[in-house]
C-alpha positions as CSV (number, residue, x, y, z in Angstrom):
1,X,1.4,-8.3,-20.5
2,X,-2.1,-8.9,-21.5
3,X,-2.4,-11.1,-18.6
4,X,-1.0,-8.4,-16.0
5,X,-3.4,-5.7,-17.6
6,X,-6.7,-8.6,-17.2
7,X,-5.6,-9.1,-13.6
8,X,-4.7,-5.0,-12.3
9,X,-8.4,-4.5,-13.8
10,X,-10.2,-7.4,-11.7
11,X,-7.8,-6.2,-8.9
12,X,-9.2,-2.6,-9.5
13,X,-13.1,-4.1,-9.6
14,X,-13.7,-5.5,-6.4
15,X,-11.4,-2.9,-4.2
16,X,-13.9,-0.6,-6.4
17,X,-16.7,-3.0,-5.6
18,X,-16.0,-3.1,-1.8
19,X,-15.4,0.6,-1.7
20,X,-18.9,1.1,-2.7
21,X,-20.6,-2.3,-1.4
22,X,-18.8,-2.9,1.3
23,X,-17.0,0.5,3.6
24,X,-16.8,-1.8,6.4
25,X,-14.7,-4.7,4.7
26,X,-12.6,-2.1,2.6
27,X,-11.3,0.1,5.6
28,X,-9.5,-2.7,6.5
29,X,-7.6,-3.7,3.3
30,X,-4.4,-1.9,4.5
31,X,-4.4,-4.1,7.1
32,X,-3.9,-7.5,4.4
33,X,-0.3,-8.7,4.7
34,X,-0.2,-9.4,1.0
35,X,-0.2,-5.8,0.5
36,X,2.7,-5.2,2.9
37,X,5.7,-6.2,1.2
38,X,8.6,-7.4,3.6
39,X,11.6,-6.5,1.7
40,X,12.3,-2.7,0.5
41,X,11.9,-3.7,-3.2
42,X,9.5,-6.8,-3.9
43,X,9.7,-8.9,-7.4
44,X,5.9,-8.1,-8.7
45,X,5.0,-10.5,-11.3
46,X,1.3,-12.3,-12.2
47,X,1.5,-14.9,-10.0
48,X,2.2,-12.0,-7.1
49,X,-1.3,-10.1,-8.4
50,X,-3.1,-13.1,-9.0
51,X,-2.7,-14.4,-5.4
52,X,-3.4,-10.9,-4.4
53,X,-6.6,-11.0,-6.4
54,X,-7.5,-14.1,-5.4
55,X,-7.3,-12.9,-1.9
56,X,-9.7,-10.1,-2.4
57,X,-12.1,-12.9,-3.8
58,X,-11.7,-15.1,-0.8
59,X,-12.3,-12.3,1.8
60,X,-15.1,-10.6,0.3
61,X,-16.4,-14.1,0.0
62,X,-15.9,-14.4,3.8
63,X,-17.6,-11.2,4.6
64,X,-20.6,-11.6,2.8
65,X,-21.3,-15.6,4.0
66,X,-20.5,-14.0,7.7
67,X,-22.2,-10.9,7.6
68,X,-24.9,-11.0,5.3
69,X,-26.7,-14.1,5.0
């Protein structure tokens, strides 16, 4: 559980992070089809937040090598 709690908290950092840092990159988080599950009741588990998480990492990443340097 402590492992779930770690990751909901980084998860919660950088949406908060590119909230604040970045409006133009978080309008479009909706739009990330990891956040759309495809069936009516999806099986959450780490590995499901981590690959989220690390999918905030890559695209904020990507935004700020494309946009800002």
């Amino acid at each position: 559980m402590k492992k779930m709690h770690k990751l909901l908290k980084e998860i919660n950092e950088i949406t908060l992070k590119m909230e604040e840092q970045y409006p133009e990159l978080y309008e479009h988080l909706d739009e990330n089809p990891l956040t759309i599950p495809i069936n009516p009741h999806p099986h959450l588990d780490t590995n499901v937040f981590s690959d989220y998480l690390e999918s905030l990492k890559t695209l904020l990443q990507n935004h700020i090598d494309k946009h800002l340097k």
